[in-house]
C-alpha positions in Angstrom: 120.4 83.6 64.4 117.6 81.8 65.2 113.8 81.7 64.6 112.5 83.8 67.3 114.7 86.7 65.5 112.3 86.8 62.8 109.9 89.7 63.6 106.0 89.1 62.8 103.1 91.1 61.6 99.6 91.5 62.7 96.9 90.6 60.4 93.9 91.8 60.2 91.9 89.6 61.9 94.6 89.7 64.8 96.5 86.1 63.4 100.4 86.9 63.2 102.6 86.0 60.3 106.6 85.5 60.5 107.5 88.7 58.1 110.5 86.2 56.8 109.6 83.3 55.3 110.4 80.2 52.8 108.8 80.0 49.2 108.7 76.6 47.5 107.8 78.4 43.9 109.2 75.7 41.2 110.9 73.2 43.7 111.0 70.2 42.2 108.3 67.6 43.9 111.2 65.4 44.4 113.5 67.3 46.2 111.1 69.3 48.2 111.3 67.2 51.6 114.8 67.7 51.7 115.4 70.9 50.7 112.4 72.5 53.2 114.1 70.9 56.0 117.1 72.6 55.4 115.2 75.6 55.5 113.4 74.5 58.8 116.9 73.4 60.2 117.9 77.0 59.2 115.2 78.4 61.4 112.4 79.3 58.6 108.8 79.1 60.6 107.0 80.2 57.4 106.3 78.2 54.5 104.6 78.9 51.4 103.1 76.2 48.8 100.5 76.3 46.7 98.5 73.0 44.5 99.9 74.2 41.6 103.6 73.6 42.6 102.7 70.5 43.0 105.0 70.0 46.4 102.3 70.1 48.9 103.2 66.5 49.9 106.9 67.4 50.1 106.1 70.5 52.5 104.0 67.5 54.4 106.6 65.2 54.8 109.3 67.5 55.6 107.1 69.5 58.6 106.2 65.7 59.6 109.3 64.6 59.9 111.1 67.7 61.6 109.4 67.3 65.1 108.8 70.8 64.7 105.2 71.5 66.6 102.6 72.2 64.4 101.4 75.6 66.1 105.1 76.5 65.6 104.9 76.6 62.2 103.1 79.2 59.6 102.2 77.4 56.5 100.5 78.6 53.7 99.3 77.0 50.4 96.8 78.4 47.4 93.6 78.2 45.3 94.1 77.4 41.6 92.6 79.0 39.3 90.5 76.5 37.7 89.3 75.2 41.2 87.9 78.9 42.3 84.4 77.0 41.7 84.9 74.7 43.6 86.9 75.9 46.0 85.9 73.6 49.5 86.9 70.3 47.6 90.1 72.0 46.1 90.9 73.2 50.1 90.0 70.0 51.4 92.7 68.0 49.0 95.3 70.3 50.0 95.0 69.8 53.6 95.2 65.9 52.3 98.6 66.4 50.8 100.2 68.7 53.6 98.6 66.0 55.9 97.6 69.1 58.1 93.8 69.9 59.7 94.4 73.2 58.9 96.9 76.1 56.9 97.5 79.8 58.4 97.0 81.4 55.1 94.9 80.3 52.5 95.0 82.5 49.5 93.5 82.4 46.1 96.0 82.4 43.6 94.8 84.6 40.7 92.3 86.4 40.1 92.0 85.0 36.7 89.3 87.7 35.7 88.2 86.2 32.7 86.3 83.5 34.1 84.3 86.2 36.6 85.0 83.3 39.7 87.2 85.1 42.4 84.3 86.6 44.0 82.4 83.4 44.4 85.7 81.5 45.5 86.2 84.3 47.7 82.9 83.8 49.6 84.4 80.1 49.9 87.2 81.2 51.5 85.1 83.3 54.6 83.6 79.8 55.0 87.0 77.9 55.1 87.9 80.9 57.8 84.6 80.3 59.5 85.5 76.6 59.6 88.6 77.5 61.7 90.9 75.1 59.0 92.3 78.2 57.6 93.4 80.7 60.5 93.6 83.6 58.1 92.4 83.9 54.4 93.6 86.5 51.7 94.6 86.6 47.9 97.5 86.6 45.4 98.3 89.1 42.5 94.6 91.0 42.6 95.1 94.3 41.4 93.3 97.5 43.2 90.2 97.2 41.4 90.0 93.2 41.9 90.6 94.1 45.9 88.1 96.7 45.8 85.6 94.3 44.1 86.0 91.8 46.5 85.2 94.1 49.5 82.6 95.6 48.3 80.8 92.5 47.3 81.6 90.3 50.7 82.4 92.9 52.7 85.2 91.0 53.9 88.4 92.2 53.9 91.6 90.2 52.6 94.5 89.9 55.4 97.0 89.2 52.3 97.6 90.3 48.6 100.8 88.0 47.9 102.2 89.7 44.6 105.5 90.1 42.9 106.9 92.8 44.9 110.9 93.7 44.3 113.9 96.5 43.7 112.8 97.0 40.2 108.7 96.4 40.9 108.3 98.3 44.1 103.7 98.7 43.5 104.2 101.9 45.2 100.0 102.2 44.8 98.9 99.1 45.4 101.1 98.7 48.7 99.1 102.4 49.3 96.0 101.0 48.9 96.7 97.6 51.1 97.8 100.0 53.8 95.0 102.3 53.8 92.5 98.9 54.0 94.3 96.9 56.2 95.5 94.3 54.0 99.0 93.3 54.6 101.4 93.0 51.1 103.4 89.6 50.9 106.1 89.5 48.3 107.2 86.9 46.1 109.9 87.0 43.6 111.0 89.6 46.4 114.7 89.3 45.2 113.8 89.8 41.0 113.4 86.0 41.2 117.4 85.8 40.4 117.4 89.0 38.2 118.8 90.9 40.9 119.2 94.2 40.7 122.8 95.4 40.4 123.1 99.1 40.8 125.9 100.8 41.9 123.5 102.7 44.4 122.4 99.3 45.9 125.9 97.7 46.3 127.3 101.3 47.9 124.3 100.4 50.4 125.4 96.7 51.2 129.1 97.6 51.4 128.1 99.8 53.9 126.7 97.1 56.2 129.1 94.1 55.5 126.1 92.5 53.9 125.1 91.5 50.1 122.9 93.1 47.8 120.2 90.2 48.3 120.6 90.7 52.2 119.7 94.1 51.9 117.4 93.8 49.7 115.1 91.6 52.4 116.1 94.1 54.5 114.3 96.3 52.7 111.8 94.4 52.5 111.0 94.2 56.4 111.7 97.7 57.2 109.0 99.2 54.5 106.5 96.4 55.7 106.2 93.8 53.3 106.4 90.3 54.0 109.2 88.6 52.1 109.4 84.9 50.7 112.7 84.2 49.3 113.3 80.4 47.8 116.5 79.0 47.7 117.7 75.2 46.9 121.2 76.0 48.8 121.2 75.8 52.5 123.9 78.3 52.4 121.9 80.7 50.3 119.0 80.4 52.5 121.0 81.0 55.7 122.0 84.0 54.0 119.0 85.1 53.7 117.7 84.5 57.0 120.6 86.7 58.5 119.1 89.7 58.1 118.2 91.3 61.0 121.3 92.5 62.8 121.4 95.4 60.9 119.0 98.4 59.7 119.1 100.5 56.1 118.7 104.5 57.5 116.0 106.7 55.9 118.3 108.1 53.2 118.9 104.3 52.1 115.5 103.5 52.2 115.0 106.8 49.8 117.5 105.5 47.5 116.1 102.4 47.0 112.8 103.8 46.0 114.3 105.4 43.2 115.7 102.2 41.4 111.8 101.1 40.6 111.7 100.9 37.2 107.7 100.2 37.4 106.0 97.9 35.0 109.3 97.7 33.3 110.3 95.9 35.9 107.4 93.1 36.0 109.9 89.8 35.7 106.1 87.4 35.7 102.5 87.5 35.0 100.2 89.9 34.8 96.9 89.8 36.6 95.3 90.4 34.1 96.6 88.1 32.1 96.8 84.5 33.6 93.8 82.5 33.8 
């Protein structure tokens, strides 16, 4: 396997996105160089940070020091909440730690409703776009009614709603929605963020392939249209996961797996509504 087997999708403003990619979600600080160039050695492209990991610098160092050419790579970090006023300076640190003059994705993080800011950060955002240091823009966790505000106020509309998108959480509506606008749906936690689910139905489905249960659940993942960011501190474990793409899950599968959501039952992290 190698990188080029990674399939991409089109965003809305024509920038492409590896549909596979490698989340840095609680990696510590310290062991972030090493362990993101394991996953560039394993042929990851796409990497997503954020300021509130606090590994920016480690995704930095690592994509410095793999000889990997920048326009290779697809890197993404986020807007914390408390920075959504403020959102230029907040861009313009991040760029400082990833040593980069620009990110693929920028996305804010929350929509933190409470303090009434994502709309005015989002209008930052366009201008970070406009700027050309961000190649595509978009936002994390928003609900339907956060997306529609945002659209109706700026007119612009997000290339990206990263949520928490697995097995047991499948946001049947909001993936709806984000079709019907154009808005591609990125998924972290896309594996149950280690709860995996354990079914019977879903390991019938693997042992049918010669592949795992997290193998097919990426699979899974690609084939219904979501982008997928699984994390991993073991190179083995990540090479796993990359290897998913020499086999396909048939309708019927597909089917199956839609019936193992458990909907809100099955939230394993925040609510938007809830995190400010």
């Amino acid at each position: 396997m190698t990188e080029n087997a990674v399939p991409t999708v089109t965003l809305n403003n024509g920038t492409e996105i590896p549909q596979l990619g490698f989340g840095v979600f609680r990696v510590d600080p310290d062991k972030t160089n090493r362990i993101v160039r394991d996953a560039l050695s394993v042929g990851y492209r796409h990497l997503d940070t954020a300021k509130i990991y606090q590994n920016e610098e480690g995704v930095g160092h690592a994509v410095a020091e793999s000889g990997i050419a920048r326009e290779e790579l697809f890197i993404t970090t986020k807007l914390w909440n408390s920075d959504q006023t403020n959102a230029q300076d907040a861009f313009e640190k991040s760029l400082a730690r990833l040593r980069m003059d620009y990110v693929d994705l920028y996305l804010i993080h929350w929509p933190a409703p409470n303090n009434d800011t994502f709309v005015e950060a989002w209008r930052s955002l366009i201008e970070i776009q406009e700027s050309g240091r961000a190649k595509a823009i978009g936002v994390s966790n928003f609900t339907i009614d956060h997306l529609e505000r945002l659209i109706s106020e700026t007119g612009v509309v997000p290339a990206v709603n990263q949520v928490e998108l697995h097995v047991d959480f499948q946001q049947a509506e909001l993936r709806s929605f984000a079709a019907e606008q154009g808005i591609a749906i990125e998924a972290w936690g896309p594996l149950g963020q280690g709860k995996i689910n354990q079914s019977e139905e879903l390991a019938a489905i693997a042992a049918a392939h010669g592949k795992t249960v997290p193998q097919t659940i990426l699979r899974w993942h690609t084939q219904i249209g979501n982008i997928a960011i699984p994390k991993s501190n073991n190179i083995d474990r990540m090479a796993e996961n990359f290897d998913i793409f020499d086999f396909e899950l048939s309708a019927s599968e597909i089917a199956t797996i839609a019936t193992l959501d458990r909907g809100e039952d099955g939230r394993n992290g925040g609510h938007p509504l809830e995190v400010h």
